[in-house]
BAKE-962507 format. One line per 2 residues: number of its first residue (from 1); their letters; for each residue x, y, z of C-alpha. Coordinates in nm, 2 decimals. Layout:
BEGIN
NUM> a> X,Y,Z | ...
//
This chain:
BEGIN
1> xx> 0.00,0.00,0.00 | 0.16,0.36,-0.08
3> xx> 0.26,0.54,0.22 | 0.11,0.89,0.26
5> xx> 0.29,1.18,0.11 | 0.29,1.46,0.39
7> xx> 0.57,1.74,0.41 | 0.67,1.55,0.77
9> xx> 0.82,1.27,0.56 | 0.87,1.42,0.20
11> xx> 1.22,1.51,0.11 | 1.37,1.68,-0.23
13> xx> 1.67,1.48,-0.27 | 1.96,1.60,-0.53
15> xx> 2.21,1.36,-0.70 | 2.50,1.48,-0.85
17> xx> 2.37,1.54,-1.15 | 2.16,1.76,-1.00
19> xx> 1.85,1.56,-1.05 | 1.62,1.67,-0.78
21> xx> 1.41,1.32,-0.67 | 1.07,1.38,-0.45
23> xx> 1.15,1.14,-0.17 | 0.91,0.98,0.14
25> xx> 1.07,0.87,0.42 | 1.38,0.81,0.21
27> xx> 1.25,0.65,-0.06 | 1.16,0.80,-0.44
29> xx> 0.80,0.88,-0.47 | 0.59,0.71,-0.70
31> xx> 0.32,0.74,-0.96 | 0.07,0.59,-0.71
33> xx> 0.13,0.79,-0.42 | 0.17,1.16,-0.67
35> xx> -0.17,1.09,-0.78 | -0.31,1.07,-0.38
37> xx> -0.20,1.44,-0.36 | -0.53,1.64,-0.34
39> xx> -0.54,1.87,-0.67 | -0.58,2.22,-0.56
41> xx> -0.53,2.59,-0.70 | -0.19,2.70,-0.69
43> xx> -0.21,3.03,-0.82 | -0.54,3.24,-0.67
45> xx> -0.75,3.43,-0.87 | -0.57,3.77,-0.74
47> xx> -0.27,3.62,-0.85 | -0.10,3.54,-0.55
49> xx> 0.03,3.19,-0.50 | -0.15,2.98,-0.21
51> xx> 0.12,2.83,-0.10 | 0.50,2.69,-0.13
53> xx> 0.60,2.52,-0.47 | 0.82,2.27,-0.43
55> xx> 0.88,2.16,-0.82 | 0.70,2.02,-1.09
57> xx> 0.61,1.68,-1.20 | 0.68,1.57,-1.57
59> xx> 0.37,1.37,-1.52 | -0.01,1.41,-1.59
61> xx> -0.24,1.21,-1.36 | -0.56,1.36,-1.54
63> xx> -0.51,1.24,-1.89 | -0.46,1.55,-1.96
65> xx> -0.25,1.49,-2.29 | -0.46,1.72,-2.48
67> xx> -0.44,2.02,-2.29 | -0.33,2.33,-2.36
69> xx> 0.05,2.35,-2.21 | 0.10,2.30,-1.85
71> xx> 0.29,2.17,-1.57 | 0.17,1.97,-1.27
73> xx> 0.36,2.14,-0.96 | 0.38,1.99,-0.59
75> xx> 0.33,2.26,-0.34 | 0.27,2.28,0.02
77> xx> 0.00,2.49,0.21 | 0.10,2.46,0.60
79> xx> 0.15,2.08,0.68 | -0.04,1.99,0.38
81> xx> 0.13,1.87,0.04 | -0.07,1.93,-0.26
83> xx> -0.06,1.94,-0.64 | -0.16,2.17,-0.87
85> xx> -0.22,2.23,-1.26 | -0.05,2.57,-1.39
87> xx> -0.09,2.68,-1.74 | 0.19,2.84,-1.90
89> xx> -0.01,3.11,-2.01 | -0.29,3.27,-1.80
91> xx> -0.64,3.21,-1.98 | -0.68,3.58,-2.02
93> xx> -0.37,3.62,-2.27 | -0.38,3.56,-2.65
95> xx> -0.20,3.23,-2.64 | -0.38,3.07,-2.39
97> xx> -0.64,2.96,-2.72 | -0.50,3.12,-3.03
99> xx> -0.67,3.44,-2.98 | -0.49,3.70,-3.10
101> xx> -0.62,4.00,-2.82 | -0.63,3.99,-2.42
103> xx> -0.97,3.86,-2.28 | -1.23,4.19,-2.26
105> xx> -1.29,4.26,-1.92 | -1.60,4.37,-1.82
107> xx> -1.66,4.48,-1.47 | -1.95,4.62,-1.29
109> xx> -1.78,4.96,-1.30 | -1.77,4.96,-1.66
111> xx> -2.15,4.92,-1.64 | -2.24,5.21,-1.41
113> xx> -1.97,5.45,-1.64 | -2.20,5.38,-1.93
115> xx> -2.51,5.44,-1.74 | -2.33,5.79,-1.64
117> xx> -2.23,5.87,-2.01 | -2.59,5.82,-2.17
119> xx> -2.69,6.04,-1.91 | -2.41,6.29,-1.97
121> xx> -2.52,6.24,-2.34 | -2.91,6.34,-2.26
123> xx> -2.86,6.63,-2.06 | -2.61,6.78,-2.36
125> xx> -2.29,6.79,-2.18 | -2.16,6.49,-2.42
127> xx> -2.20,6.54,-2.77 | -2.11,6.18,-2.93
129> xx> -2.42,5.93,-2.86 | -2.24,5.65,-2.59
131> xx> -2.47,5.40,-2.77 | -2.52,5.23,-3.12
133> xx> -2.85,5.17,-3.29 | -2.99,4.87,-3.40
135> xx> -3.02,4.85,-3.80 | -3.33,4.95,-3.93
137> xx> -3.49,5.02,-3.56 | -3.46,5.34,-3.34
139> xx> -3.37,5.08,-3.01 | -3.03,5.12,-2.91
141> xx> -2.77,4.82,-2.81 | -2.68,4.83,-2.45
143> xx> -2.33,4.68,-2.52 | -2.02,4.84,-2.63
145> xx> -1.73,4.90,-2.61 | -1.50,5.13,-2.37
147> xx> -1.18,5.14,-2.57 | -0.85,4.96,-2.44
149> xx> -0.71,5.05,-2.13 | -0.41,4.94,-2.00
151> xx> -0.35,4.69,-2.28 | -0.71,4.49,-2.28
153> xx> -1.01,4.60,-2.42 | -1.29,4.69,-2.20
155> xx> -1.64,4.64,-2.20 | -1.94,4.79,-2.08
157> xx> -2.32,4.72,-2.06 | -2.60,4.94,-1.98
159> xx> -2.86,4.91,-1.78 | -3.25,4.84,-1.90
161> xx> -3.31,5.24,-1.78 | -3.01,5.36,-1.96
163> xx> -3.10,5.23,-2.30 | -3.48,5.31,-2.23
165> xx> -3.36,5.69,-2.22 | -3.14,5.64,-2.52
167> xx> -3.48,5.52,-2.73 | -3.67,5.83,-2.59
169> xx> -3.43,6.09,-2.63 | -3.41,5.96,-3.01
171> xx> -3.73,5.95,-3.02 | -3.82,6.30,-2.90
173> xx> -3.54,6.43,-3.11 | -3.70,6.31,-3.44
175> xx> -4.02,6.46,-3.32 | -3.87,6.80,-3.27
177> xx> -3.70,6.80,-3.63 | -4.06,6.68,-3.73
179> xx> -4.20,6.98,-3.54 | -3.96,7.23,-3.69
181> xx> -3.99,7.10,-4.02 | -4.37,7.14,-4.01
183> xx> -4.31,7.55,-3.82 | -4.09,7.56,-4.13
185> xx> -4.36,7.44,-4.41 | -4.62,7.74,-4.22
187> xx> -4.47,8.03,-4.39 | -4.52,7.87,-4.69
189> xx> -4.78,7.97,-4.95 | -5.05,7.67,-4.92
191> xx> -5.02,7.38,-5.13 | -5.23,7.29,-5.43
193> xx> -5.42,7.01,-5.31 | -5.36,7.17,-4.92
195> xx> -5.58,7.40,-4.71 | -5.51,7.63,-4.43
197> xx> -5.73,7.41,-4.16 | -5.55,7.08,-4.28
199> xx> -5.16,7.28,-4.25 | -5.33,7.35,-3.89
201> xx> -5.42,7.02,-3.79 | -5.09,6.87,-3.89
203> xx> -4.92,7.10,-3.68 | -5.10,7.03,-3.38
205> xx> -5.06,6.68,-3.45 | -4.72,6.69,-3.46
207> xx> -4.69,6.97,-3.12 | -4.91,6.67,-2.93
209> xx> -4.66,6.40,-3.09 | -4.39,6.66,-2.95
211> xx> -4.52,6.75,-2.59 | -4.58,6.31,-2.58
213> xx> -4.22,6.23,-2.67 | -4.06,6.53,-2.48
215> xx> -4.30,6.42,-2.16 | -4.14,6.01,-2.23
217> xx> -3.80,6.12,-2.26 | -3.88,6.31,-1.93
219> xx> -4.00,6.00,-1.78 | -3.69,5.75,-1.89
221> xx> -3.45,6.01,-1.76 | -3.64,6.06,-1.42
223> xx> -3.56,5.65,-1.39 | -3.24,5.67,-1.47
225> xx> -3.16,5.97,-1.27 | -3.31,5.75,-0.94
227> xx> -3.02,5.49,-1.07 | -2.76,5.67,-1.08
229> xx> -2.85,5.90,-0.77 | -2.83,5.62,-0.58
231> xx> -2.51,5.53,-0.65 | -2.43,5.83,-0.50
233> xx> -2.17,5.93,-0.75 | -2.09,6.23,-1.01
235> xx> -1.99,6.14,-1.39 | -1.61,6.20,-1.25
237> xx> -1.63,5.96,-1.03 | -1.76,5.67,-1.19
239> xx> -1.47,5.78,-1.44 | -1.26,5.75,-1.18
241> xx> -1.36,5.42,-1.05 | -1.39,5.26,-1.37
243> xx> -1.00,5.35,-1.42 | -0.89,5.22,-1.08
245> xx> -1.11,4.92,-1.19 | -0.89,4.84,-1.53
247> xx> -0.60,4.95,-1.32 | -0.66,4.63,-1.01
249> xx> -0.74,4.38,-1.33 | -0.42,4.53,-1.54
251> xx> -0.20,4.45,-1.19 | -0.42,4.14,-1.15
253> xx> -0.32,3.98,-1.50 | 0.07,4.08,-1.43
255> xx> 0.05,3.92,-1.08 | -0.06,3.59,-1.26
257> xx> 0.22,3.67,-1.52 | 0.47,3.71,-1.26
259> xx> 0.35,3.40,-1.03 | 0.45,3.22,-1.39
261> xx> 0.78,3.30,-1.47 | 0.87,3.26,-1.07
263> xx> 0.73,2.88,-1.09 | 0.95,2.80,-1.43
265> xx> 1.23,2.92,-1.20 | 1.16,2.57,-1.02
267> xx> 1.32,2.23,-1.04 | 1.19,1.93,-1.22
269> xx> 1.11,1.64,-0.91 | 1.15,1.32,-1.03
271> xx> 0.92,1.03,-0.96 | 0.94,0.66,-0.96
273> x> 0.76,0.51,-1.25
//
């Protein structure tokens, strides 16, 4: 029966070769008794490494021949000895599946900085429209993107009130240029086939149409004001905490980079077939 592997009676042995040999109680650990190691995360989400490697295995207990490149690493976590799969390359960079650009990221942040721009964008202090409309329709698309900071793209979502606001300020926009295009037509000498009553009526159609849209808009941006206002934060801010956001994750992704080229520092342990 294979003994227990427990960092009371492991050992890293090195010959003169300098092959380093994962040892219990003196002699070479095998197959049987790597596999017992409990598979657990070595590197944490943040970045930071749970633990003390110890080496890595040329060996893969999981069948995991197809896999993108890896290494299998012994580490210890207090008394405990464990094992670990490590990618060479962090799922969020290009190589990790042939992409050729960084995972988006797409934190909450980015979400409530969007919400903050449409609102910057209906209230005039933001001339460019934060959000795309769908082909042929006046709804708008609630995703899109940021732009790249700090080397990955970033992405951002807005809320069900945002894009409601969107729709309405298009909306009463195209009934205003309706409005002044009809205010335009009155000065007009009558038409052959048009009387003064009927120019009169389509006007105050298109003033009720107006007044409606203007009164919706007025409604969407009351919601989305509540959203935001609770929040508690000005445009700036959520500038600024969308930055600081890309800024942890741009750290974040370097940690993991780091934890990496540390762990290829390490010696190969050899096992007993």
């Amino acid at each position: 029966m294979a003994k227990q592997l427990t960092v009371h009676n492991a050992t890293i042995n090195t010959a003169a070769v300098e092959v380093k040999t994962l040892s219990i109680s003196g002699k070479q650990v095998t197959l049987a008794v790597f596999r017992q190691l409990r598979d657990e995360q070595l590197i944490a989400d943040d970045g930071t490494v749970n633990g003390q490697p110890w080496g890595f295995v040329n060996y893969h207990p999981d069948k995991c021949d197809g896999a993108r490149a890896h290494k299998h690493y012994v580490w210890q976590r207090g008394d405990e000895l464990l094992r670990s799969r490590v990618y060479d390359v962090p799922d969020f960079d290009p190589q990790a599946d042939r992409r050729r650009l960084p995972t988006d990221f797409r934190p909450d942040e980015a979400d409530r900085f969007l919400d903050g721009l449409v609102r910057e964008w209906i209230n005039g202090a933001v001339e460019e429209a934060p959000l795309t409309r769908e082909k042929y329709h006046s709804r708008h698309i609630g995703e899109r993107s940021l732009g790249h900071m700090f080397g990955f793209r970033v992405m951002a979502f807005a809320s069900d009130a945002a894009v409601e606001a969107a729709d309405k300020k298009l909306q009463a926009d195209q009934q205003r240029a309706g409005l002044a295009e009809k205010l335009r037509k009155a000065s007009e000498p009558l038409g052959r086939f048009e009387t003064a009553e009927s120019r009169e009526s389509e006007l105050s159609r298109q003033r009720e149409s107006a007044a409606k849209a203007d009164s919706e808009l007025a409604a969407a941006l009351a919601n989305l004001d509540a959203e935001l206002d609770a929040w508690g934060m000005t445009y700036d801010m959520l500038k600024d905490e969308l930055t600081a956001a890309a800024k942890a994750e741009s750290d974040r992704r370097q940690r993991h980079r780091d934890a990496r080229t540390e762990l290829n520092k390490l010696p190969q342990l050899f096992i007993a077939v």
